[in-house]
N, C-alpha and C positions, 0 to 999 in steps of 0.2 A: 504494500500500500504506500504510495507517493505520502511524501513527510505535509503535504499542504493540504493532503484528505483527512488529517487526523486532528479535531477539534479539543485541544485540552481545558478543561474546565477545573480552577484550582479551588482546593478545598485546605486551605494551609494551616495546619497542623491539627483538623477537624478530627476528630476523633481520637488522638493520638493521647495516651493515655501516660506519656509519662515524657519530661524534657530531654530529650537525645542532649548529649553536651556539644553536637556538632550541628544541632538544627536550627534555623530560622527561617521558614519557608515563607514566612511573609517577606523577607529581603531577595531569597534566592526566589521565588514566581513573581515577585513584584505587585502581589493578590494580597490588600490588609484582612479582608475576611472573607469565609463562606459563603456562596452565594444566596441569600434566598429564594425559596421554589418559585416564587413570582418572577424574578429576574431569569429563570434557568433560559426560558424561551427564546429572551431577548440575545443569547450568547450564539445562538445557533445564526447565522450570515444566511439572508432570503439566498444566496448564490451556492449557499455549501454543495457539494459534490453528492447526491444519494448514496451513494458506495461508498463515504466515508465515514468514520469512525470519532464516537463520542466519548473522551479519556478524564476520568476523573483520578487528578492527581493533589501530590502537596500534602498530603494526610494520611491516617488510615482508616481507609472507607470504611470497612467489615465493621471499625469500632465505632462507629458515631450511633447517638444514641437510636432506638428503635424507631422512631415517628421519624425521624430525617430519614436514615437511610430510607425507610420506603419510598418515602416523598422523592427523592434520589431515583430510584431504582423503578420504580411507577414512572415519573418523566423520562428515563432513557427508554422505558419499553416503548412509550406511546409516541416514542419519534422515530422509531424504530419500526413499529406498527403501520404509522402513516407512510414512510418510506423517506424520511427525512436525513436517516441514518442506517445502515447495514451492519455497526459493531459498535459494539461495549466492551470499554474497556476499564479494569479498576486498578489502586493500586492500596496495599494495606499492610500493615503489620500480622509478624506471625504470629502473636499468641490468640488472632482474633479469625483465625480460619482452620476450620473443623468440618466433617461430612456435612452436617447440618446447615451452615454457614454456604457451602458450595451448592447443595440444591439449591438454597434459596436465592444465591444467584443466577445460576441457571437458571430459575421456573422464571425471571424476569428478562432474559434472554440475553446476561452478560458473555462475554463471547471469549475473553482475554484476563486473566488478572496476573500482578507484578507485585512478588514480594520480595518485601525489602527485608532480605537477608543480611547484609552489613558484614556479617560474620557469624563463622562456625566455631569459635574459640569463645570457652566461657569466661576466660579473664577479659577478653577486650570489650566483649559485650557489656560485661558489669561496669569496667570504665566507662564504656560509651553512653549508660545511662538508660539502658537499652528493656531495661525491666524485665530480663528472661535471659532464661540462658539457653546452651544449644539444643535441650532437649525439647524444646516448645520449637524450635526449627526446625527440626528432625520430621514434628511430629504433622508442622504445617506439609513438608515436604511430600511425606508420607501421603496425605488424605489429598494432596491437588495429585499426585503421579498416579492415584487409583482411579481418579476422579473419568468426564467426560470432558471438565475444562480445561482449556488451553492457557497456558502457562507459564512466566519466565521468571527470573530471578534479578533482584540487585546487587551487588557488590562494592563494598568499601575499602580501600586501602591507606593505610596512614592513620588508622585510630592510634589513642593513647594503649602501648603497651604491644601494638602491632608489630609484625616483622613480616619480612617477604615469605615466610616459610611458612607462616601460620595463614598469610592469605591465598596462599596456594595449596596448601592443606585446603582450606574451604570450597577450594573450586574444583577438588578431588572429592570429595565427600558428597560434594550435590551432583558431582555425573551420573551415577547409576540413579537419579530420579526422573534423569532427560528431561527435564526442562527446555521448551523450545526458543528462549531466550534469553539473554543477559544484558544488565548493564555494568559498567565497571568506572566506578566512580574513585577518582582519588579526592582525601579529605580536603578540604578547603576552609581556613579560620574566617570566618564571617562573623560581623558584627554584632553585639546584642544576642552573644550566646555564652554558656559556662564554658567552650573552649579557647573565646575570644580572651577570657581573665586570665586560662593557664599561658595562655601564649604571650600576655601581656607581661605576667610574671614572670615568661621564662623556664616554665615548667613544664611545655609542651614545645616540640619541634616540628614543625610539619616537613615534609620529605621535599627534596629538590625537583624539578622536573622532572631533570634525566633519573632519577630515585624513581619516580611514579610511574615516564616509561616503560621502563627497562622492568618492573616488577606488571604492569600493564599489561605489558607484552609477551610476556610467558600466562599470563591468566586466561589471555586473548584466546592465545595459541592452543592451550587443552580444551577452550571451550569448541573452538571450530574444529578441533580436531573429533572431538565427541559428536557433531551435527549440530551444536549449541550457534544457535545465529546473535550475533555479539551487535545488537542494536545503536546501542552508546557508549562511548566512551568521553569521561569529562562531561560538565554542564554544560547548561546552556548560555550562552554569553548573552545578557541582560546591559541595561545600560548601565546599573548600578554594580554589576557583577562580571566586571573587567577591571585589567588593573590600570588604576588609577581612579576606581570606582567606589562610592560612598561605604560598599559592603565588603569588599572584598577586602583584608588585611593583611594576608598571609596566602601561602603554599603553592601547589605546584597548577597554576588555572593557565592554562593557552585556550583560546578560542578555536585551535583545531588541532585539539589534544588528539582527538581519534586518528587524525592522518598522522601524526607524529610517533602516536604507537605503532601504526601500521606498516610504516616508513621503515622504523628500527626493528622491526620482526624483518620485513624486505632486505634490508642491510644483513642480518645474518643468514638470509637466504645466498644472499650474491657472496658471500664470504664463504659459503659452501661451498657453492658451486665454483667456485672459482678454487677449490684444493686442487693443486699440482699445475697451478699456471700461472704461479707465482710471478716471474721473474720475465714476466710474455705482457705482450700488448694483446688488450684483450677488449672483444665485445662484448656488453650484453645484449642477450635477446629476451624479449617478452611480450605477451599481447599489447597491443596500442591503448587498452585501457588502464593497462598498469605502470606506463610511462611516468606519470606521475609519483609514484612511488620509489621505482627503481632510481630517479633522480634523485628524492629526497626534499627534503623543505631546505630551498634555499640552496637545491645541485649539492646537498653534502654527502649524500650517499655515494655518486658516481664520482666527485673531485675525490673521498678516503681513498679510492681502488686510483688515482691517476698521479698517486706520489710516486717518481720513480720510471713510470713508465705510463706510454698512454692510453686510455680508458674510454671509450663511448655507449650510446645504446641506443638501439633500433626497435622501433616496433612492427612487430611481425605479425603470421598468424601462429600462436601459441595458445594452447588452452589459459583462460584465468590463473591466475596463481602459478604459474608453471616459469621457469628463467632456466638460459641456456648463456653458455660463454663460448664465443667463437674467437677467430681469430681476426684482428682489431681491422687489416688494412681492406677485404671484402663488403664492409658495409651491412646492410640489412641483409645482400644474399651470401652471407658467411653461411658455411656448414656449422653447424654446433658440435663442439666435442662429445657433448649430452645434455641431455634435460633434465632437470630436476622438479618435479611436478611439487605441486605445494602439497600434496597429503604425504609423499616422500619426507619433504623437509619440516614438514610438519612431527612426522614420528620420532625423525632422529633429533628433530629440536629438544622436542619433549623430554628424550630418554635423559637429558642431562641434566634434570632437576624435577624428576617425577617422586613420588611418593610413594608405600604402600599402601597409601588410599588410595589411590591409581585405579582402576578401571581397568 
């Protein structure tokens, strides 16, 4: 579904039953409150697309109290009904979805829900404020992968008390639920929250970019590697939530965090493929939609490989995901020595920092 078919309706921090130390969704959605049922109407555009999709996000839905959510959930069926919209989407906390909790979903014809997982570690959960620990994840996990509904996960990295190893542990533990989604969020100190105090005092550090990358990008990696379609990565750049932005204080935010995770998985693809032609002028090859990549933000992928000697890239007809290194002075019609498909580099990526939660 095209990203301008999907109508998000924020509900910031409506239901949410306890203060994450990392949230302020009224800064990060730019939404001071819930909307009222009378207002829901008015959000829906006389032009919206029939085939797009109505997302209630910024809280969690499952917990808001009983008369809203229906009122909630009554308004998306009957626009739905009319033909105003073709999906529902929600997104909620886990200790507030249960069998019960998912029919009731369904019978009003939600189509999609998103929980925000954060993490599988019960020390950083407890830090984060998170009011549960892993076993109430487990159990959300459990009852959506029996379910009929469709289903993804959130992901956090850089809480208090986080390490690369334990956010990777979490992204091994939620494979065998197959989850048809993820997002992979790195933490962000924003304003007008309890992590904005530690960070003020110095008692919290948030991760560097290249930290968040580089940890990003191996989470990426097992999730696509499993069939997990990896929707987001990084927020949404808001006007208040860029840097130099009223909200933003701290940590590792690029406005196109995703292509930069995706860039440096790319970078250790072409550093594969390029074992034993070291010391050679070399092409890359790849499909023309992956040019972007193979470059790099800013040509830095392709200038690393041309210290020394010289480096270019062509694009070709290559499957997606797939790079080949020829030989540099032929151009686009080089022969390639071999191909390295992305589910190849994909496995052997993985194998150097997998788990035995692994899958």
């Amino acid at each position: 579904m095209a990203k301008n078919s999907i109508l998000p309706i924020f509900i910031p921090q409506g239901g949410c039953p306890h203060r994450c130390v990392f949230c302020n969704q009224r800064e990060i959605s730019g939404c001071a409150q819930p909307p009222q049922l009378a207002e829901l109407a008015g959000l829906i555009p006389s032009d919206f697309p029939a085939e797009g999709e109505l997302a209630f996000y910024g809280g969690s839905f499952t917990a808001l109290p009983p008369d809203v959510l229906k009122s909630y959930l009554r308004f998306a069926a009957e626009q739905k009904e009319k033909g105003r919209i073709s999906h529902i989407r929600v997104s909620t906390h886990p200790a507030y979805v249960d069998e019960i909790m998912i029919a009731k979903l369904l019978s009003y014809g939600v189509d999609f829900l998103e929980l925000g997982v954060q993490s599988l570690d019960d020390t950083v959960l407890e830090q984060a404020g998170r009011g549960h620990g892993s076993k109430a994840v487990f159990a959300a996990l459990k009852a959506l992968a029996s379910s009929s509904l469709a289903w993804g996960v959130q992901l956090m990295l850089g809480l208090p008390s986080d390490t690369e190893d334990k956010d990777l542990a979490s992204v091994e533990k939620i494979l065998p639920y197959a989850p048809q989604t993820a997002r992979i969020y790195p933490l962000l100190v924003i304003e007008n929250t309890p992590l904005a105090s530690s960070w003020r005092k110095g008692s919290y550090l948030p991760l560097s970019l290249n930290e968040a990358v580089s940890i990003s990008a191996k989470m990426y990696a097992l999730f696509v590697l499993h069939g997990v379609r990896v929707i987001r990565m990084g927020l949404q750049p808001t006007e208040d939530l860029k840097v130099g932005g009223k909200s933003l204080l701290a940590g590792p935010f690029h406005p196109a965090f995703g292509h930069l995770v995706r860039a440096a998985l790319k970078r250790e693809q072409m550093a594969m493929a390029a074992v034993g032609h070291e010391n050679e002028d070399i092409r890359f090859l790849c499909a023309k939609d992956d040019l972007p990549l193979v470059f790099g933000d800013q040509k830095k992928n392709i200038e690393s490989f041309a210290v020394g000697r010289r480096a270019a890239v062509s694009g070709v007809d290559l499957p997606p995901g797939s790079l080949a290194v020829a030989p540099y002075d032929k151009g686009a019609k080089s022969k390639p020595f071999a191909v390295l498909s992305e589910r190849d580099f994909l496995l052997k990526f993985t194998q150097t920092y997998r788990s035995p939660y692994c899958i």
